[in-house]
TORBABA-189086 format. One line per 3 residues: number of its first residue (from 1); for each residue x, y, z of C-alpha. Coordinates in steps of 0.1 Angstrom, whole numbers, always signed. Layout:
% TORBABA-189086
NUM	X:Y:Z | ...
***
This chain:
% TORBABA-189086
1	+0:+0:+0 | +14:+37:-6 | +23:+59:+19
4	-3:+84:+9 | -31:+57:+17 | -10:+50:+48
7	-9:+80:+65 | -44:+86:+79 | -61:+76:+45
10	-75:+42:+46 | -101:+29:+30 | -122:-4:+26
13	-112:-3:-8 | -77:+7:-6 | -71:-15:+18
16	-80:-44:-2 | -54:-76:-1 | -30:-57:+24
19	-16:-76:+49 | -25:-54:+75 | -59:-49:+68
22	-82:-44:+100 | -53:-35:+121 | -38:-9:+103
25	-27:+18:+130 | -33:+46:+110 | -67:+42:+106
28	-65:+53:+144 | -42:+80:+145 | -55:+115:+137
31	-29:+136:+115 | -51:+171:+115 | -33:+198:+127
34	-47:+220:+156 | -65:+251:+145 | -50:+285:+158
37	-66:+293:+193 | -85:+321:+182 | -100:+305:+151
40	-134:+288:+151 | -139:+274:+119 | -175:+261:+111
43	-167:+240:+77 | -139:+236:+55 | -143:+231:+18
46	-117:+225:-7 | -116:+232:-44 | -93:+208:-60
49	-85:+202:-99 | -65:+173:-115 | -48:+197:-136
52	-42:+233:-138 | -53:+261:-163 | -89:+252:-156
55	-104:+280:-136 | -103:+267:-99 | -93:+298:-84
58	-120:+314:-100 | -147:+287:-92 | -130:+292:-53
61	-130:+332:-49 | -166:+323:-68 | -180:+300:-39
64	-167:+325:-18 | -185:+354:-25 | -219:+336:-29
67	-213:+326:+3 | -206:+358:+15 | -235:+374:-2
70	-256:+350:+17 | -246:+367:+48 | -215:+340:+59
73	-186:+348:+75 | -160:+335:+48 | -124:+330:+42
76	-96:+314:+18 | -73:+292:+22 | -47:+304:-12
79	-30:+264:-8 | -14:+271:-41 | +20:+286:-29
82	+40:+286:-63 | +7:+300:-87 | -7:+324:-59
85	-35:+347:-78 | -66:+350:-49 | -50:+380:-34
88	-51:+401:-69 | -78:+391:-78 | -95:+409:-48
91	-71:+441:-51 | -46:+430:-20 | -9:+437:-22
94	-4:+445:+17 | +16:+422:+33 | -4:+403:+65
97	+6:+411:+99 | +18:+387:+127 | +18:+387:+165
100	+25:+360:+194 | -9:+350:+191 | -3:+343:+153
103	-10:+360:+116 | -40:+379:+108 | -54:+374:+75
106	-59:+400:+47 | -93:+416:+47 | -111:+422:+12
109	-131:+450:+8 | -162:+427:+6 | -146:+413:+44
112	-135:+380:+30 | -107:+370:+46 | -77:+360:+31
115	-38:+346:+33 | -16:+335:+5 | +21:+332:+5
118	+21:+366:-17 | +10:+383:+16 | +38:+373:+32
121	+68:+382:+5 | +87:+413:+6 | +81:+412:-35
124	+48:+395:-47 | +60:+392:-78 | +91:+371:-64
127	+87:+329:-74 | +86:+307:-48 | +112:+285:-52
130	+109:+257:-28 | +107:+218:-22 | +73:+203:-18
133	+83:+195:+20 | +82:+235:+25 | +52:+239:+8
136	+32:+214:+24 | +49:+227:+61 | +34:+267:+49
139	+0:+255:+39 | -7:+236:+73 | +9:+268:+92
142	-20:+286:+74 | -43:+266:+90 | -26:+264:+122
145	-9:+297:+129 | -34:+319:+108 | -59:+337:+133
148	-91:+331:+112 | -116:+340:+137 | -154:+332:+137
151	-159:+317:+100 | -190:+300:+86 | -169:+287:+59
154	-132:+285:+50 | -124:+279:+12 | -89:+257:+2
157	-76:+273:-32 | -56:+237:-40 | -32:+234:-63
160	-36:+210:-96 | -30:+175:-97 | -27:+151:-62
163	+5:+157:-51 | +23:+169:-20 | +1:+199:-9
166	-37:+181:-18 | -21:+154:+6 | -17:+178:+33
169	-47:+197:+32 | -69:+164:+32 | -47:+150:+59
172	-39:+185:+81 | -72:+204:+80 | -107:+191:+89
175	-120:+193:+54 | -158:+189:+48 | -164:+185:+17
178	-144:+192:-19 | -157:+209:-55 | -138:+192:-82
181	-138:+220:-112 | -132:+208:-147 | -136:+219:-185
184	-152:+201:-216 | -120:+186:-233 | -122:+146:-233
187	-87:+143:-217 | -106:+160:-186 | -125:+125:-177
190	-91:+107:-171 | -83:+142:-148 | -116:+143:-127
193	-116:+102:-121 | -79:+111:-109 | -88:+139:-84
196	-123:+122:-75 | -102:+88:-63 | -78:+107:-45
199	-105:+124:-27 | -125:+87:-19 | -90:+75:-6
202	-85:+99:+22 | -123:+96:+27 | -132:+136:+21
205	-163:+136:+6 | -169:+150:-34 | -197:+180:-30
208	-197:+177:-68 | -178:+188:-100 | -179:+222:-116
211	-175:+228:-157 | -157:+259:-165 | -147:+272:-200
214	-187:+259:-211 | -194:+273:-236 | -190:+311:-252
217	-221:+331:-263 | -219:+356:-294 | -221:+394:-287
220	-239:+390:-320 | -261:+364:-324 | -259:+349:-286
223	-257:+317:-300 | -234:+298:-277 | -203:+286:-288
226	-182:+255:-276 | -151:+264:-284 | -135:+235:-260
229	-156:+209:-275 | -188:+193:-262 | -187:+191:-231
232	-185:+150:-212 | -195:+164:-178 | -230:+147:-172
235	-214:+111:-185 | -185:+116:-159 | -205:+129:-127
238	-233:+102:-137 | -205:+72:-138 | -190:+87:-103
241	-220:+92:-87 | -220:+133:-77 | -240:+161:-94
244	-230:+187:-116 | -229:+220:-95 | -228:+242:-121
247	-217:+254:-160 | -195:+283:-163 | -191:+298:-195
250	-164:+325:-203 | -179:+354:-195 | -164:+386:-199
253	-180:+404:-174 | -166:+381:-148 | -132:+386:-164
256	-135:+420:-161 | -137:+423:-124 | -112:+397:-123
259	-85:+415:-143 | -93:+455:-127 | -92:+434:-95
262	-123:+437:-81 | -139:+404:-74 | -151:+418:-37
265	-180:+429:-65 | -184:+398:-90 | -216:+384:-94
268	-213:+349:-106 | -246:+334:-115 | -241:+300:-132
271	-233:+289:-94 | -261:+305:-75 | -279:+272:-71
274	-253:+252:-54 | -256:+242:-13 | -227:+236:+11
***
């Protein structure tokens, strides 16, 4: 058996044909990492992606604020230390401030709260050259040192694929529930089933997958154009067993507010119907 299934992961099915199977330690020992002392942390959602380039920052600073226009008390989680983007996208180039009780998040202008590595670099446009050990150690500091305070709901911004830092989130913080985002090309059922197993292995449960990168529509004619193919989502979520939470097309108002930096203000309606 791996080491990733090891380490506080086990399932029925993974543990299949093991020798130690139904007296594996690990099943008993609890990896999560304390929370800071003056965070209290209602639920923890993830947004994870098999590969990158497929929108999941978006589709996270998106559940975010429909969460916070709901009224919730929100923050993220930026997990993706070497492609960092959530704190421009909401207009934040401070750098976050520490004490002997621990770091305080950034606060958007919409009061999500927020902490990235970029808030913590003299130079946010430096790269972050380090080895996945570091990584992993930074995001489950986030979690542990970062003074969150009263949240309803904390969003993880993961990075792609099911490597080092996935690993640590879903064995370090008390994740509730992860949103697998995805787009139409037919390489992107290999991707999902990849990120969906991972997910089932370390027994998190899958909320559901979002499509981004839908479809187009025409200034014009507002026909809508699939420009990424047709997309395979129902045929994937139906075979795993979780719905489709929502179709996101490209939509330029959305990129708009994205690139002045302004999300505190996007309005994202082709997720308004999803519950968490």
């Amino acid at each position: 058996m791996s080491e990733e299934v090891n380490n506080g992961g086990c399932t029925e099915e993974s543990c299949a044909g093991c020798a130690h199977a139904g007296n594996c330690e690990s099943k008993k020992e609890d990896l999560r990492a304390p929370a800071n002392a003056y965070s209290n942390v209602k639920k923890v959602i993830g947004v994870i992606s098999g590969k990158g380039g497929v929108g999941k920052s978006l589709v996270t600073a998106s559940l975010a604020r429909m969460m916070k226009e709901k009224g919730y008390n929100v923050g993220i989680l930026d997990a993706d230390i070497t492609g960092p983007s959530i704190p421009k996208m909401y207009g934040i180039h401070e750098q976050a401030k520490g004490t002997e009780e621990g770091i305080y998040p950034c606060i958007a202008k919409d009061g999500t709260r927020i902490m990235s590595v970029n808030l913590l670099l003299e130079d946010e446009d430096a790269p972050v050259i380090w080895r996945g050990p570091i990584i992993a150690g930074v995001v489950t500091q986030f979690w542990s040192d970062v003074i969150w305070d009263d949240l309803d709901y904390l969003f993880v911004d993961m990075p792609p694929g099911t490597g080092d830092v996935p690993l640590t989130v879903f064995q370090s913080l008390p994740v509730d529930g992860v949103v697998i985002v995805t787009s139409p090309q037919d390489l992107v059922q290999m991707i999902v089933k990849k990120a969906y197993t991972m997910a089932r292995q370390m027994n998190i449960p899958v909320l559901g997958i979002v499509e981004n990168y839908s479809y187009v529509k025409c200034p014009d004619c507002g026909k809508e154009l699939r420009i990424f193919g047709e997309s395979h989502i129902d045929e994937i979520a139906g075979e795993l067993g979780v719905p489709v939470l929502g179709r996101m097309p490209i939509d330029p108002a959305i990129a708009e507010v994205v690139e002045e930096e302004r999300f505190y203000e996007a309005k994202n309606p082709y997720l308004d119907e999803i519950e968490l």
